[in-house]
N, C-alpha and C positions, 0 to 999 in steps of 0.2 A: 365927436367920437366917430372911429368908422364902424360904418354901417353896412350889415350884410348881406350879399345881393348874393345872385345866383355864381357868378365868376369868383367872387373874393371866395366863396364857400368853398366853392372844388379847388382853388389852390389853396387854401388852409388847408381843408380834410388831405390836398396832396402832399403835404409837408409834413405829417405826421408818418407815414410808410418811410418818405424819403431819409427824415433823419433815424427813422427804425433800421431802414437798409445803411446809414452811415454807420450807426452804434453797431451794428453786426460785424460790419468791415472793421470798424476799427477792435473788438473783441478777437476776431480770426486774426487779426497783426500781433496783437496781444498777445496770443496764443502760439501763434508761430515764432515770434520772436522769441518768446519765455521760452521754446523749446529750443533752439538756436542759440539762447545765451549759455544754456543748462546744458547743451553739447560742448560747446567753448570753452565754458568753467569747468566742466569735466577732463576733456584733454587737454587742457592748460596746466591744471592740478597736475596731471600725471608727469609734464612735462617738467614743470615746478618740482615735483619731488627729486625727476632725474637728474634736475641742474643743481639742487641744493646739493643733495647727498653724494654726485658726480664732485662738485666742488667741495663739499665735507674731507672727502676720504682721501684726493690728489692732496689736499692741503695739510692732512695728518700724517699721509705714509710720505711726502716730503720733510716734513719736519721729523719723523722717527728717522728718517734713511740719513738725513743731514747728521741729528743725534748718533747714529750709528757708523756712522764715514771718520766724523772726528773724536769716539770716545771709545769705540770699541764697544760699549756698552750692550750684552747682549737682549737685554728689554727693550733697548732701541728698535731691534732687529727682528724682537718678535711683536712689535706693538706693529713696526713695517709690514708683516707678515698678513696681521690682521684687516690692518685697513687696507690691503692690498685684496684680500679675499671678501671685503664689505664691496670695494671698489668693483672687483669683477660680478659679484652679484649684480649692481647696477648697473653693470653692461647688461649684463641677460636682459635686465626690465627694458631697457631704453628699447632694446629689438622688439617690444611690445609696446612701443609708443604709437599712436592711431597715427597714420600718414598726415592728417592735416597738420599735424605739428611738427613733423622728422622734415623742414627742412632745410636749405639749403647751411644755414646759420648753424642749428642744431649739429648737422654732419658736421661739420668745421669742428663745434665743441667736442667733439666725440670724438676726430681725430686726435687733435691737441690734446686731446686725456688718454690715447693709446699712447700717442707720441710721448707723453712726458712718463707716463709708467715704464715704457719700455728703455727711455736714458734713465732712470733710477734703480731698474732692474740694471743695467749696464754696468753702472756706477759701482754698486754693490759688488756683483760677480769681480770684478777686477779688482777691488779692494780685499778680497776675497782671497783672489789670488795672488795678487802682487805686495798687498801690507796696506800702512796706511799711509805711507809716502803717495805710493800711487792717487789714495782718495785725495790725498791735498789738492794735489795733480790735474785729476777728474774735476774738481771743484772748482778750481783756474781757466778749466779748458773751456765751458759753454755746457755741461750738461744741466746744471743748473741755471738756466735761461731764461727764466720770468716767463716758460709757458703758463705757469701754475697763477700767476699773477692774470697773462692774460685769458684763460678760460676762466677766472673767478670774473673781471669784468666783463669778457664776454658774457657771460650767465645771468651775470647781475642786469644788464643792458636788453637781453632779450626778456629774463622776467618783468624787466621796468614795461616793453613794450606789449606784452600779453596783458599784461595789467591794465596798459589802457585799452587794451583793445576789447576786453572787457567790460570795462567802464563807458567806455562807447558804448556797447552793447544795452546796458545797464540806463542808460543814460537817454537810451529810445526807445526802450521798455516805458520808463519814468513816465519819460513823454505822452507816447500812449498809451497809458493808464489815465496820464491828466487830462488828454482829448476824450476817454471815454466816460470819464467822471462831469468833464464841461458838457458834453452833449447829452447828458442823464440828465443835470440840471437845467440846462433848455428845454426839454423835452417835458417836465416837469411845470416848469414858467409858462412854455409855449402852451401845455394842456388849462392851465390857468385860465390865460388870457379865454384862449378857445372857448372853455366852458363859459369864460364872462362873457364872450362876443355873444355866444348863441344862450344865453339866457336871455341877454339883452334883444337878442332878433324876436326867441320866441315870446318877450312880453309883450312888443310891440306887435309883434303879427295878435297874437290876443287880443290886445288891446283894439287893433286895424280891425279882427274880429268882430269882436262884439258891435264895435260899429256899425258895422254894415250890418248885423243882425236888426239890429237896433231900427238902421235906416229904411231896410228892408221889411220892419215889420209897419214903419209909419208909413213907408210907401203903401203897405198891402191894407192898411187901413184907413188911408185917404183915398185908397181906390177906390173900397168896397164901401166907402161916404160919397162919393163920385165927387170929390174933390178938387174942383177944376185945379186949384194951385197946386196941386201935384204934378200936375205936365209940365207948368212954366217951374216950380222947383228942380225938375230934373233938367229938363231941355237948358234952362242956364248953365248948370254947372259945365255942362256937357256941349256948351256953345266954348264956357272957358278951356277946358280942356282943348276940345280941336282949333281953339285959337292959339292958345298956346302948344298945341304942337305944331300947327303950319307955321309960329313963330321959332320954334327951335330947328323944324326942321331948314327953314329958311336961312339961318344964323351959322347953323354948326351943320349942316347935309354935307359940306364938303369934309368934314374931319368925320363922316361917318366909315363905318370899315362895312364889308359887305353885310354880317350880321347884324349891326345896328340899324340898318336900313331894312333889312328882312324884320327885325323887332317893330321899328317905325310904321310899318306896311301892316303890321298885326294889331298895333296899339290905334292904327288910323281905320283898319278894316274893322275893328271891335266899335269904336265910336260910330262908323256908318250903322253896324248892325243893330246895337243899342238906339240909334236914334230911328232909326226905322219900329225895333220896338214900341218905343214910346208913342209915334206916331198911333202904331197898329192897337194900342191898349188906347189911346185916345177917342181914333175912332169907333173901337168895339166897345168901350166900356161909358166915357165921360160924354162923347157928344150920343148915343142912341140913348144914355139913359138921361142927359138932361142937354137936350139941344140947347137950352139958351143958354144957359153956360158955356157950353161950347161954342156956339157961335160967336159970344163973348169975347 
């Protein structure tokens, strides 16, 4: 299991802000975006209504004006009248359409709905005038032209592509919702782990603890017995140790990096001082109070 030293600890604890500052980032995207799509869906809607009800009303005062050209019928002509005056109300809206959406496509549909109201106004006025020989006439000549046909697909074709382009929208919204709901769950595992590393450190360091308590207290009472085996108990361990590190140092000193070597330098300076210690508790304590021990 890994174990934790001074370096793993500060990038653990660093990794805990880092994916704090990611989960914010990706909240503010969230955020921005949610408002950015809610703009979109907004003038999309508006734009949405102008092409439905634009293509509602060309395609109802068509069919009344056609009803009207070949029957005479005067409910044709005021049904024409009607969706003529729905129709022009939705001009007025469309001049209220938000610039992101008026454009270049949309002008097009807007003309082709002036264009075809104004050959049906035409059509009428001359049948009007002339009888209904003339509308036959009118009806042979091209005023009926499949505009009405083409700004219904035009309309249909730019709603199909607002639609995805809100969907897109939609669709990296998703997205980042599900990166900020993954990185809650890491964060969450990752705090997990964490607390299990550092339970696990601090049992051990306890445990390392009490030891040395422990060691320290037999030490302080083989002293104060004047204990000659007290010296040689320490002085070995502490032969092993600086043997084994002039052996690591010897093995691995080339794959040291400058701090490891600054640490080695501390770990080899602590052993001189400790064994200088020992000497000095030797002298002052075990050989003045039982020289033949000592000299032993």
């Amino acid at each position: 299991m890994m174990q934790l030293n001074g370096k793993r600890s500060l990038a653990l604890l660093m990794v805990m802000p880092v994916l704090l500052l990611v989960e914010l980032g990706i909240g503010w995207g969230i955020f921005i975006n949610a408002q950015q799509t809610a703009r979109i869906q907004s003038d999309n809607n508006k734009l949405d209504i102008y092409l439905v009800t634009n293509t509602k009303y060309i395609a109802a005062a068509e069919s009344a004006q056609r009803g009207y050209l070949f029957t005479a019928d005067i409910k044709f002509y005021e049904n024409y009248i009607v969706d003529i005056r729905e129709w022009a109300k939705n001009e007025e809206y469309y001049h209220t359409l938000p610039a992101a959406v008026k454009h270049k496509e949309v002008d097009q549909i807007e003309l082709m709905s002036r264009q075809k109201i104004s050959d049906m106004s035409l059509s009428i006025r001359r049948y009007n005038q002339d009888g209904k020989d003339s509308s036959i006439a009118i009806g042979k000549s091209g005023y009926s032209n499949g505009l009405a046909d083409s700004i219904g697909s035009k309309s249909t074709r730019l709603r199909y592509q607002t639609g995805n382009a809100i969907l897109t929208e939609r669709n990296k919204e998703y997205a980042l919702i599900s990166a900020f709901f993954t990185v809650i769950a890491f964060l969450i595992v990752f705090s997990l782990i964490l607390a299990g590393l550092t339970y696990i450190a601090f049992r051990d360091y306890t445990r390392s603890l009490e030891a040395t308590v422990k060691s320290l207290e037999e030490a302080n009472e083989t002293l104060l017995k004047y204990n000659f085996n007290s010296y040689h108990s320490l002085k070995t361990p502490l032969r092993n140790i600086n043997g084994f590190l002039q052996l690591l140092e010897k093995k691995y000193k080339a794959q040291f990096d400058e701090e490891a070597k600054e640490y080695m330098n501390f770990i080899i300076e602590g052993v001189k001082q400790l064994s200088i210690i020992i000497d000095d508790m030797r002298h002052k304590f075990l050989e003045s109070g039982d020289g033949d021990k000592g000299n032993g």
